[in-house]
C-alpha positions in Angstrom: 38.7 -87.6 -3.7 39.0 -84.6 -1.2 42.1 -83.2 -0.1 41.1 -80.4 1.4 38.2 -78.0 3.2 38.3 -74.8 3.5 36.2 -72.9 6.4 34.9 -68.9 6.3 35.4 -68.2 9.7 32.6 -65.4 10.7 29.3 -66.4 10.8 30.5 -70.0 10.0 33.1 -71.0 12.7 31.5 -68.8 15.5 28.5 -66.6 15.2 29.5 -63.3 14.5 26.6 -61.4 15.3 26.8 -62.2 19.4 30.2 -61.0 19.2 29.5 -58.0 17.4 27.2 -56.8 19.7 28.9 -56.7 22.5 31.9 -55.6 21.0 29.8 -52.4 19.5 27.9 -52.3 23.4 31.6 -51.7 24.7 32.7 -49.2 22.8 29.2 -47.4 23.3 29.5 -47.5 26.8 33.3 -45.8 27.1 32.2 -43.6 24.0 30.0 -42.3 26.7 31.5 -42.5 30.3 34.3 -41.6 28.6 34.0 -38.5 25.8 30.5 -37.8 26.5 29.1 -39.2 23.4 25.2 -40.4 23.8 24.1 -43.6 22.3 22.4 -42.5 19.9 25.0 -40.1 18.4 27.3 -43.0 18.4 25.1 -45.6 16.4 24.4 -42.1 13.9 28.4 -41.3 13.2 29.5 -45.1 13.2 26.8 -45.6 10.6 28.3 -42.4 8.9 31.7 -43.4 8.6 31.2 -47.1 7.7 29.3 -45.8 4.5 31.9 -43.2 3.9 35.2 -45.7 4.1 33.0 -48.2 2.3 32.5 -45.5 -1.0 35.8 -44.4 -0.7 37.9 -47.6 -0.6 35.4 -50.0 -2.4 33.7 -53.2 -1.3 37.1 -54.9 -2.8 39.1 -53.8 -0.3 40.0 -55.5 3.1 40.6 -52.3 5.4 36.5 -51.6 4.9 36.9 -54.1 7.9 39.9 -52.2 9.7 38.3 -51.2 13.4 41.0 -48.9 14.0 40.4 -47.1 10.8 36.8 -46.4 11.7 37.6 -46.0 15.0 40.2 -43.1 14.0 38.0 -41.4 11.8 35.0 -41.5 14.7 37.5 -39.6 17.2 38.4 -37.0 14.3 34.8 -36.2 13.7 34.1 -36.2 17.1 37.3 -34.2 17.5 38.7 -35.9 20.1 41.6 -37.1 21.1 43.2 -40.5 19.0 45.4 -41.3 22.1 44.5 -43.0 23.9 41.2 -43.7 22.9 41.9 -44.9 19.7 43.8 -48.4 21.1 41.2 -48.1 24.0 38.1 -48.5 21.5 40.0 -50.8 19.3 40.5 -53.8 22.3 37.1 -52.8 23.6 35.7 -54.1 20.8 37.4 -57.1 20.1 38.1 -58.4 23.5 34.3 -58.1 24.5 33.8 -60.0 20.6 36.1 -62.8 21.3 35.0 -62.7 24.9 31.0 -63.1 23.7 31.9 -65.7 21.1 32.5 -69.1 20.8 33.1 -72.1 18.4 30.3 -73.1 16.5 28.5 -76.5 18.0 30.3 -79.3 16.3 32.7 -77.3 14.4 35.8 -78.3 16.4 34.8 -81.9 16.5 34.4 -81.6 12.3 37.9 -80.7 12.1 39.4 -82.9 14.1 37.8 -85.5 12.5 38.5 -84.2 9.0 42.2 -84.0 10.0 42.5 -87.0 11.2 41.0 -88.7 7.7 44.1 -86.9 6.6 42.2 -84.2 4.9 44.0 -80.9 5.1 42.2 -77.6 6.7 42.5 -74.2 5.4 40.5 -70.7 6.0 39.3 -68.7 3.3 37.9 -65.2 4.8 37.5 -61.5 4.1 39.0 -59.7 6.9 42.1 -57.4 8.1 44.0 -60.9 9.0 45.6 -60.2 12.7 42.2 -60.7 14.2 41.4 -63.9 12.0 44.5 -65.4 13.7 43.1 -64.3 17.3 39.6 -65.5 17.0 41.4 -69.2 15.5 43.8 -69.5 18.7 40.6 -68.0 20.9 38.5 -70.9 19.8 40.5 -73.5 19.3 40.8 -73.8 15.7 44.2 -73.0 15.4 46.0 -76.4 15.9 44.4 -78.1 12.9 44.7 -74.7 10.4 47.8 -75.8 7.5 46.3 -72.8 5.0 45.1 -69.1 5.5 43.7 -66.8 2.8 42.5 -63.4 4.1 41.4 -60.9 1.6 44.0 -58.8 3.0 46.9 -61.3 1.8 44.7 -61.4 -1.5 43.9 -58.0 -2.3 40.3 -58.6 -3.2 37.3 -60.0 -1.2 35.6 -62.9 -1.6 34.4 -64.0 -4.2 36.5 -62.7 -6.3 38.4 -65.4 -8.7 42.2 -64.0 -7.4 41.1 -65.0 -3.7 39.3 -68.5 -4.5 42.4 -69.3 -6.5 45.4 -68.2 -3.6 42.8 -70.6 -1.9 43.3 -73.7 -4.3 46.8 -72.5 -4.6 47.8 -73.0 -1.3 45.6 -76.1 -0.8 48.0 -78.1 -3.8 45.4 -80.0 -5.3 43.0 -79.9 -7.9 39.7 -77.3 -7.7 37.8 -80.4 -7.4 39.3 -81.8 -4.5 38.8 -78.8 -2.3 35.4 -78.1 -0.4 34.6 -74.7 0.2 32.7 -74.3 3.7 31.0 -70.6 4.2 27.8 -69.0 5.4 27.1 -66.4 2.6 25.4 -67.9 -0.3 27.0 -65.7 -3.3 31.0 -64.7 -1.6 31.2 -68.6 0.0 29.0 -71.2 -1.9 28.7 -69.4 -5.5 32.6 -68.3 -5.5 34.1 -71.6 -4.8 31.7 -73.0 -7.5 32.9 -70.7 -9.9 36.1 -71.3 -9.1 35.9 -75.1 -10.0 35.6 -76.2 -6.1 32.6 -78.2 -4.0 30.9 -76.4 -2.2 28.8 -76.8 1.5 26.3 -73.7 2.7 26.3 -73.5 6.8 23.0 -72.4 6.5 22.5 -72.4 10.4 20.2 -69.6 10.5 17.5 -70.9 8.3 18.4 -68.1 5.2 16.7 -68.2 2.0 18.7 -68.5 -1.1 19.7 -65.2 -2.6 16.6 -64.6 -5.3 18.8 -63.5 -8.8 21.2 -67.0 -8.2 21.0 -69.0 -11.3 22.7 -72.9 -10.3 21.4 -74.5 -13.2 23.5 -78.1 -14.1 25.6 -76.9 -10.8 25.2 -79.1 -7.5 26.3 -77.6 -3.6 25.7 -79.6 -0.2 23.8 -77.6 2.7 24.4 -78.5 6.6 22.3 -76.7 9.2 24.9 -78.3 12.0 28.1 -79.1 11.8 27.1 -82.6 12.6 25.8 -83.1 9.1 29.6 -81.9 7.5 31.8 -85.3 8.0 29.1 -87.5 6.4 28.8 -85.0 3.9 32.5 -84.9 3.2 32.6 -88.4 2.9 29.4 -89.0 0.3 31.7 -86.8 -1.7 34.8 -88.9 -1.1 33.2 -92.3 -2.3 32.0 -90.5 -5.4 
């Protein structure tokens, strides 16, 4: 029996990658108009600094995702002023993402549904959590969320054991009886197997698996539209 899915949000509930750019197109524009930085020497220092934070903090480590702290560090090479670009930069970015984005096709109708077979909904992503809570409300996710797990609550990223179990943890049931819904074969699909949980690959964008994956004796479902999820959800219910 299932009890409970849990959904990645980026690249799973919305496409993160429309948002993204026009989040990163914003801030290059006032980077410009305002402080006189060209494109190009934007798109050279953000590179910069999101390998720098990246070595120095480690891929474990939520605040690699933190805007404002790239954002901060882009102003103090640049050696201009934090206020009040800093904030400026910051909402650029993620009102023009949230702005650009939208929920998945079918993904609000597969939680509705899902919720109202009495199966509970949680979130399991990497990610500074404040904006994970704005993109759920933005899209209209957040009325049938009852569980959150950021990495930021967890202290490691996916798919780290720590995070997958806060995950089953908070979901009160049994590994087993929680399906695991991500995008990203090894941190979504391979984690919550690991972890003793189903998993379901949103393999949307046609990727191939991950060459060095070993799944020998281990079994995962993969939807390429949320469409396919309920059904699947259900096969695994009459088991």
């Amino acid at each position: 029996m299932i009890k409970e899915v849990i959904f990645d949000i980026d690249d799973t509930l919305y496409d993160y990658e429309i948002g993204h750019a026009q989040g990163m197109k914003k801030m290059r524009e006032y980077a410009q108009r305002e402080l006189g930085i060209p494109e190009e020497g934007f798109q050279k220092s953000y590179a910069e600094i999101n390998k720098e934070i990246t070595a120095a903090l480690g891929r474990d480590n939520a605040s690699i995702h933190s805007r404002s702290i790239r954002i901060q560090n882009l102003l103090e090479r640049w050696e201009k002023p934090l206020f009040p670009h800093l904030k400026e930069l910051y909402h650029l970015y993620w009102y023009g993402l949230l702005d650009a984005s939208c929920a998945e096709p079918g993904s609000l109708e597969a939680m509705k549904e899902l919720s109202e077979m009495g199966i509970s909904i949680g979130i399991g992503t990497d990610m500074t959590t404040r904006m994970q809570y704005e993109k759920l409300e933005k899209f209209g996710f957040a009325p049938y969320v009852k569980h959150i797990v950021t990495s930021q609550e967890a202290g490691y990223e996916k798919p780290h054991p720590v995070f997958m179990e806060l995950c089953i943890r908070k979901a009160g049931c049994a590994p087993e009886e929680c399906v695991f819904v991500g995008d990203t074969f090894k941190k979504d699909v391979l984690g919550a197997l690991d972890a003793g949980m189903q998993a379901v690959w949103y393999n949307a964008k046609g990727k191939s698996l991950p060459e060095d994956v070993d799944l020998t004796g281990r079994a995962y479902g993969e939807i390429h539209h949320f469409d396919e999820l309920v059904p699947y959800i259900k096969s695994l219910c009459e088991r």
